[in-house]
C-alpha positions as CSV (number, residue, x, y, z in Angstrom):
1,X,102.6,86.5,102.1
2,X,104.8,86.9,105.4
3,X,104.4,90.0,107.4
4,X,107.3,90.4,110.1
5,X,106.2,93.8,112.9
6,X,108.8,94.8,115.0
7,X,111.0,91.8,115.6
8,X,113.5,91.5,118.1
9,X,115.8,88.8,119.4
10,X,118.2,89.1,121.9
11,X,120.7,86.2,122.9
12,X,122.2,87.2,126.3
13,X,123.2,90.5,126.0
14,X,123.6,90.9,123.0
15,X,121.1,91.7,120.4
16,X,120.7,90.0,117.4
17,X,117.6,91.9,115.6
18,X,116.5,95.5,116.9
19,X,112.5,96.3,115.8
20,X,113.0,94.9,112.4
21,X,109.9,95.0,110.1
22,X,109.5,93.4,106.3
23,X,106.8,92.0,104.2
24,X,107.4,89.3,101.7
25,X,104.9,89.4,98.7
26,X,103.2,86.0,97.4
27,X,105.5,84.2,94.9
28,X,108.5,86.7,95.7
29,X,111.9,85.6,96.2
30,X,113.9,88.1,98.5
31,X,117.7,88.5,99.5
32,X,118.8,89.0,103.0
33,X,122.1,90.2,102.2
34,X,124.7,90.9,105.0
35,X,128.0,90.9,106.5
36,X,128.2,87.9,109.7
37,X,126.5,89.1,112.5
38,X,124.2,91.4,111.1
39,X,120.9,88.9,111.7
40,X,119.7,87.9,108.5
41,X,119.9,84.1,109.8
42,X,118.8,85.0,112.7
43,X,115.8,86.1,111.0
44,X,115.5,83.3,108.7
45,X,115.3,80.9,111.5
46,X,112.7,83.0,113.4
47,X,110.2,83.1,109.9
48,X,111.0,79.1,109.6
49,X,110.3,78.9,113.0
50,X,113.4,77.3,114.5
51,X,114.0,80.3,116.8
52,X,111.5,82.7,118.4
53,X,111.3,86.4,119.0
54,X,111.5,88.0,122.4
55,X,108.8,90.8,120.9
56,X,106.8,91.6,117.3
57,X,105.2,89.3,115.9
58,X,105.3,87.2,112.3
59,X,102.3,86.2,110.3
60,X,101.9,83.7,107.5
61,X,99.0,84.9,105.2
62,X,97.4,87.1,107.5
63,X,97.3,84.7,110.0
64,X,99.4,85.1,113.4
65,X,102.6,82.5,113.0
66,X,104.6,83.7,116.2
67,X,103.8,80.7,118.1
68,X,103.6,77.8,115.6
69,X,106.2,75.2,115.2
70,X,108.4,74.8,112.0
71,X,105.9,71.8,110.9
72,X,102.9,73.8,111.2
73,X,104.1,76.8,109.3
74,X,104.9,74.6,106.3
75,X,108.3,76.2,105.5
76,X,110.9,74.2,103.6
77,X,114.5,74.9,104.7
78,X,117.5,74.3,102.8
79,X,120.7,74.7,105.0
80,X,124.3,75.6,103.6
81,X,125.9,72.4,104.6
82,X,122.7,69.9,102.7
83,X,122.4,68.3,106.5
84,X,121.4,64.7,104.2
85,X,121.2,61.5,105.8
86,X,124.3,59.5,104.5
87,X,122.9,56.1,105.3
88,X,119.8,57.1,103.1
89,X,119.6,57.1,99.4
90,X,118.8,60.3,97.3
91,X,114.8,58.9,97.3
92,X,115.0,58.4,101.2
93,X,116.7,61.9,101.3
94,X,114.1,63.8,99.4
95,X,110.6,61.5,100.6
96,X,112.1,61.5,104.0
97,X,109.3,64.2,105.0
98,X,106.6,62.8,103.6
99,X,107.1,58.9,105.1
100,X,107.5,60.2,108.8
101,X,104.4,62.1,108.4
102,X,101.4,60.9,111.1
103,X,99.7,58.3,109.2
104,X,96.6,60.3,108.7
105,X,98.5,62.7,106.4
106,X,101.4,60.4,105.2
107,X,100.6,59.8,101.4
108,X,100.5,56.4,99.7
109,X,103.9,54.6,99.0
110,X,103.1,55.0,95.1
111,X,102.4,58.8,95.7
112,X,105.4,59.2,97.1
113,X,107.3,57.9,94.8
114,X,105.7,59.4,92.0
115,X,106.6,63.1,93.7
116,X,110.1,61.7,94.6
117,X,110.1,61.0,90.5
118,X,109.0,64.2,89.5
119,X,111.0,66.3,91.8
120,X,114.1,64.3,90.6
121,X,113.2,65.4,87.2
122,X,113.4,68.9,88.3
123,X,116.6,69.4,89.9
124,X,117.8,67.6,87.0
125,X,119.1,64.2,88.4
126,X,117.1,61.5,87.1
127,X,118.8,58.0,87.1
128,X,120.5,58.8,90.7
129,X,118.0,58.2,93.1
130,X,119.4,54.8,94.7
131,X,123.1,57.0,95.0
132,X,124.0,57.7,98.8
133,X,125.3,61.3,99.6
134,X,128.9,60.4,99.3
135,X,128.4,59.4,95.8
136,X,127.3,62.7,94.6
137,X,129.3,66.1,93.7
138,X,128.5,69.4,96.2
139,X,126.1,70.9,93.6
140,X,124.3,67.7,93.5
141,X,123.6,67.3,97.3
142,X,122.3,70.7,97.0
143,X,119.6,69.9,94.5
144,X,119.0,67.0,97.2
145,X,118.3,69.2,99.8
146,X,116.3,71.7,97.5
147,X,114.0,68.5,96.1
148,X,113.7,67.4,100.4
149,X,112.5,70.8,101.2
150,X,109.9,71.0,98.6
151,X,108.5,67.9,98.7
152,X,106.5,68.3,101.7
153,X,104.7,71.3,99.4
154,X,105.5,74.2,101.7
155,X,104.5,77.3,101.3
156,X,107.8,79.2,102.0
157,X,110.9,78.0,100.8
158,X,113.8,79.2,103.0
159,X,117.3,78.9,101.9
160,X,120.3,79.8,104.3
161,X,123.5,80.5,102.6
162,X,122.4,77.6,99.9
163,X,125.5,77.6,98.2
164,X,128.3,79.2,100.4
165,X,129.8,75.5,100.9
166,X,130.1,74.6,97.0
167,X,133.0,76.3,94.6
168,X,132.7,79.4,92.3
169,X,131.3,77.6,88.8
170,X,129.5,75.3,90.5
171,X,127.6,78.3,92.6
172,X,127.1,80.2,89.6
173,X,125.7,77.8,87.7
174,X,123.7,76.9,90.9
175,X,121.9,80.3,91.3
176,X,121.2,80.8,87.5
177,X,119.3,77.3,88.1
178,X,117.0,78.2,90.9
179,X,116.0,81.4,89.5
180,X,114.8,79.4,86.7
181,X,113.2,77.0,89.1
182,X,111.6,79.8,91.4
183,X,110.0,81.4,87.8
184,X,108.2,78.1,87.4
185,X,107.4,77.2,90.4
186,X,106.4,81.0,91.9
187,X,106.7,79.7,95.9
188,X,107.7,82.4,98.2
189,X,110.8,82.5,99.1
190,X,113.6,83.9,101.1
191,X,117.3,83.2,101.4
192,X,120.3,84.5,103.0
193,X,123.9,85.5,101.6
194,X,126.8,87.3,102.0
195,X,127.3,87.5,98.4
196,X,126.4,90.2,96.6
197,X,126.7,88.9,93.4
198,X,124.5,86.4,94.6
199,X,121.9,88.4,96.0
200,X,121.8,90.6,92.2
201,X,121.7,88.3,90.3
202,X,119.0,86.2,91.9
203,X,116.6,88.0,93.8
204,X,113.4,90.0,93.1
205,X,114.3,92.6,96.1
206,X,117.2,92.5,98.2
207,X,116.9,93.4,102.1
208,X,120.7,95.1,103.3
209,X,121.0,94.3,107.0
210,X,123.7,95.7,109.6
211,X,124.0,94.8,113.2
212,X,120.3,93.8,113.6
213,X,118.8,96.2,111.3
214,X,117.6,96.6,108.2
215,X,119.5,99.5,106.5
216,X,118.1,99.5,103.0
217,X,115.5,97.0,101.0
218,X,114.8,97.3,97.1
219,X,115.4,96.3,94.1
220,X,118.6,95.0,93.2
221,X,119.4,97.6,90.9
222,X,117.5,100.5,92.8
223,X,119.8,99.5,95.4
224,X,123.1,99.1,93.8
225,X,122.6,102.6,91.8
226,X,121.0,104.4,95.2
227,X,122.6,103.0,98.5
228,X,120.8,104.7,101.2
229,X,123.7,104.9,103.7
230,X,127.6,104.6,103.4
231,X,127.4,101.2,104.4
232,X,125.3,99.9,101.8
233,X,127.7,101.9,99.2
234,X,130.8,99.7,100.7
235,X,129.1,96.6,101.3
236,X,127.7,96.4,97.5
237,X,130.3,96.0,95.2
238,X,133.5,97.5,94.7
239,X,134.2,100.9,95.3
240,X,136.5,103.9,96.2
241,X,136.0,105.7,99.0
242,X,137.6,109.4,99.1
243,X,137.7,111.5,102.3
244,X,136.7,115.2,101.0
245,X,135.3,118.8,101.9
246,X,131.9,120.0,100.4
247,X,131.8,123.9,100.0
248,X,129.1,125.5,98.5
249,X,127.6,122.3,96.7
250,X,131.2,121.7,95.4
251,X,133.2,118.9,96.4
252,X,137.2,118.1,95.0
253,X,137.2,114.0,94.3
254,X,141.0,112.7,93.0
255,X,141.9,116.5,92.1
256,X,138.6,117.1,90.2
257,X,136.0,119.2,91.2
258,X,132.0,118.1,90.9
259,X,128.8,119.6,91.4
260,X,126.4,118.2,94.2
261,X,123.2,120.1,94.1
262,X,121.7,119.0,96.8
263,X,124.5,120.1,99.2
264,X,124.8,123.6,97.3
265,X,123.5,125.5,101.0
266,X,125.1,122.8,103.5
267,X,128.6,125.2,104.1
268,X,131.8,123.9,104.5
269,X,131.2,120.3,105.5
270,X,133.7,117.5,105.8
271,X,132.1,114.4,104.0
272,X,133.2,111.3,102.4
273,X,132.7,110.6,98.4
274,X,132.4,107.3,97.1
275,X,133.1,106.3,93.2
276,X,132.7,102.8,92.0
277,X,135.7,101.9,89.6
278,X,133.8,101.6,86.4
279,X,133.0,105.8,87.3
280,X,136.4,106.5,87.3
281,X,138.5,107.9,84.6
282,X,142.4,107.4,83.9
283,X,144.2,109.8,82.0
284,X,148.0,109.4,81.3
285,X,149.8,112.9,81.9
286,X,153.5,113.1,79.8
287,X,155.1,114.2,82.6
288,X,154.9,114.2,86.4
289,X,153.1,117.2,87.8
290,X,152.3,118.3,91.6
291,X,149.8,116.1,93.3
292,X,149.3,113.9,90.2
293,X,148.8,109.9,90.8
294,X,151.0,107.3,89.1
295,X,149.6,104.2,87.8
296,X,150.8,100.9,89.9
297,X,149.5,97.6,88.4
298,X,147.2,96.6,85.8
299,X,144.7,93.4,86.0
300,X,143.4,91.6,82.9
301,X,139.7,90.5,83.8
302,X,138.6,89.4,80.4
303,X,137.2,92.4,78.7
304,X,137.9,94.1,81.5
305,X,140.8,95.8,83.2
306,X,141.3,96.3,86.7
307,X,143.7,99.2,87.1
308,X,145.2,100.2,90.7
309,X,146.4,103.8,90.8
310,X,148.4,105.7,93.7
311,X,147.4,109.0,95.0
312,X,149.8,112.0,96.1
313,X,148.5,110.9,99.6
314,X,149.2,107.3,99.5
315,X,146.0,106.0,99.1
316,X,145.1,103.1,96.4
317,X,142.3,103.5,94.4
318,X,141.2,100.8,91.6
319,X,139.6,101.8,88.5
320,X,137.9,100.0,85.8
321,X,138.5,100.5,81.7
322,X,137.6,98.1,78.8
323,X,140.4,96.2,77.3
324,X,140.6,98.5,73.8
325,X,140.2,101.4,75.6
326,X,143.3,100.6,77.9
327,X,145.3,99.4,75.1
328,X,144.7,102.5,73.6
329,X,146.0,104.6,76.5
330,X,148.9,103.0,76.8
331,X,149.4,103.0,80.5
332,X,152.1,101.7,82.1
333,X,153.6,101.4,86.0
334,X,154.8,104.1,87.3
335,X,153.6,106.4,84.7
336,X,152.0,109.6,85.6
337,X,148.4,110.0,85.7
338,X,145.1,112.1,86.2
339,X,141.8,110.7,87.8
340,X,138.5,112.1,86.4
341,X,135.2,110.4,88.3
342,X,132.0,111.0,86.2
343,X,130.1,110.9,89.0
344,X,130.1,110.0,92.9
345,X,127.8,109.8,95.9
346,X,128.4,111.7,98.8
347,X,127.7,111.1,102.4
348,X,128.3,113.6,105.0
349,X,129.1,113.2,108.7
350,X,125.1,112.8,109.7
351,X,124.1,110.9,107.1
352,X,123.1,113.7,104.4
353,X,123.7,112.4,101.3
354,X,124.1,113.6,97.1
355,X,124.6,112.8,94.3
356,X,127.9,114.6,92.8
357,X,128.1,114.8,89.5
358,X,130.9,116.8,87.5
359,X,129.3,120.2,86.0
360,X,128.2,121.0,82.6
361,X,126.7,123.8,80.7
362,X,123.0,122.8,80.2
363,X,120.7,120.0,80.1
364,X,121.3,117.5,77.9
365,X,124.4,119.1,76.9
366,X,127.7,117.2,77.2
367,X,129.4,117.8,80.4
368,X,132.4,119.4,80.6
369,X,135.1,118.7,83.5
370,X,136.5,121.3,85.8
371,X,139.5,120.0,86.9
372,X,141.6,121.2,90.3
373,X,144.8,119.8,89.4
374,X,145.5,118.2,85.7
């Protein structure tokens, strides 16, 4: 387990992490997920070890860890750019921190090369240990520098942007892999991305960090359904963001009206709602009509297509519709149409936020839209 109290690193004048606080369970692999800048390396490097805070304090299993060197926290780090030894072979890359060990705790050369075998095994390249660096593909030196970091045993893995140097596919098929390899292995661990995507699809709870702080931490899912600020709403995913007025708990998205509950005795309040694109609803109109949108362009995305629409007001909003579905519509540029959201999140000038959600009859009923302009 690593407990992290009230961190906070400054470099000059600036500060790179204010009072941040996080636990990391045993066996628990967690996102830091942020734009540049926001500190999640910077905290990486301070629970490996490589830098130190100014004030708080980190502890490794209940133990203080503040003070301790990278070596004596027993962290393996995996850095975006593999940082291998090109004059050493894959072996020498992987046993290199086992043979410069003090001799007391160096293992036997036929230990080590039993480990060096296994681990080969396990980031799937047997038959290329006597290949330098230079003879491998990017996805390959990765797997090096994952099999170097955990042959020393540690008991926190720490990746840092693991596969921001390699190309689309071979990240992909990269992340699927070590999400596989963390199941079997269950070693703590924590890495850093940019990538959302990334951060979904392989971590057990994401931490969402902006300028030093942390803004939200959850579940991937928990987070991507209920962003706790509007940054987390932009920063995960796509999405539309619409400025707007709530009156009354009522709040006019694209020319529709929807209900937000929570807002019904906030007044007249100027807020901003935000609709992801698979929310949002496209519905040809036969002929132009006042403030109505107009379709622009049209993506193919496999089952998918990505539709770009443009307001009255100028604004481009992108909305989302199943291949069938949009052959069925029939859209084309230029033509005339409405925007119906089935639901949106609203955040207010202070923060307040709600859920708005267009209104309907009774519970469990089907809802029925109440449109401003059609």
């Amino acid at each position: 387990m690593i407990d992290i109290r009230s961190i906070t690193k400054r470099f000059g004048t600036f500060t790179a992490l204010k009072e941040v606080s996080l636990s990391v369970e045993p066996g628990e692999l967690v996102a830091l997920l942020g734009p540049s800048g926001s500190g999640k390396t910077t905290l990486l490097r301070i629970i490996a070890g490589l830098e130190f805070p100014d004030s708080g304090e980190v502890e490794f299993e209940g133990r203080p860890a503040t003070d301790l060197s990278a070596r004596d926290r027993r962290v393996g780090f995996v850095f975006q750019h593999f940082a291998l030894f090109r004059h050493m072979s894959v072996a020498d890359n992987i046993s290199f921190g086992l043979r410069v060990r003090e001799p007391a705790r160096r293992p036997h050369k036929a230990e080590i090369r039993e480990r060096v075998d296994h681990l080969l095994d396990m980031v799937q390249l047997r038959g290329l240990a006597g290949r330098y660096p230079s003879q491998l593909s990017g996805g390959q030196r990765q797997r090096v520098a994952l099999a170097r970091a955990l042959a020393v045993e540690p008991r926190v893995l720490l990746l840092d942007e693991p596969f921001g140097a390699l190309d689309a596919q071979v990240r992909k098929d990269l992340r699927r892999w070590l999400r596989h390899l963390h199941d079997d292995l269950k070693i703590t661990s924590v890495f850093v991305t940019h990538d959302q995507e990334e951060a979904m699809e392989v971590a057990d709870r994401v931490v969402v960090m902006d300028h030093g702080c942390i803004e939200q931490t959850g579940a991937p899912k928990d987070i991507y359904d209920h962003p706790a600020s509007a940054f987390v709403y932009r920063f995960l995913g796509n999405v539309n963001s619409f400025p707007c007025v709530i009156e009354d708990g009522w709040v006019q998205v694209a020319g529709a009206e929807l209900m937000a509950a929570d807002l019904a005795r906030a007044g007249r309040r100027e807020a901003t709602a935000f609709v992801r694109p698979h929310d949002l609803e496209v519905v040809p109109l036969d002929r132009p009509r006042r403030g109505a949108a107009h379709m622009r362009h049209a993506v193919v995305l496999g089952p998918m297509v990505r539709v770009e629409v443009d307001l009255a007001d100028g604004q481009t909003v992108e909305a989302e519709i199943g291949r069938e579905a949009f052959d069925r519509l029939g859209l084309r540029p230029h033509q005339p149409v409405a925007l119906l959201p089935r639901r949106a999140q609203v955040f207010l000038d202070d923060a307040v936020q709600a859920r708005a959600v267009p209104p309907h009859s009774g519970k469990g009923e089907e809802m029925q839209w109440r449109p401003r302009s059609m």
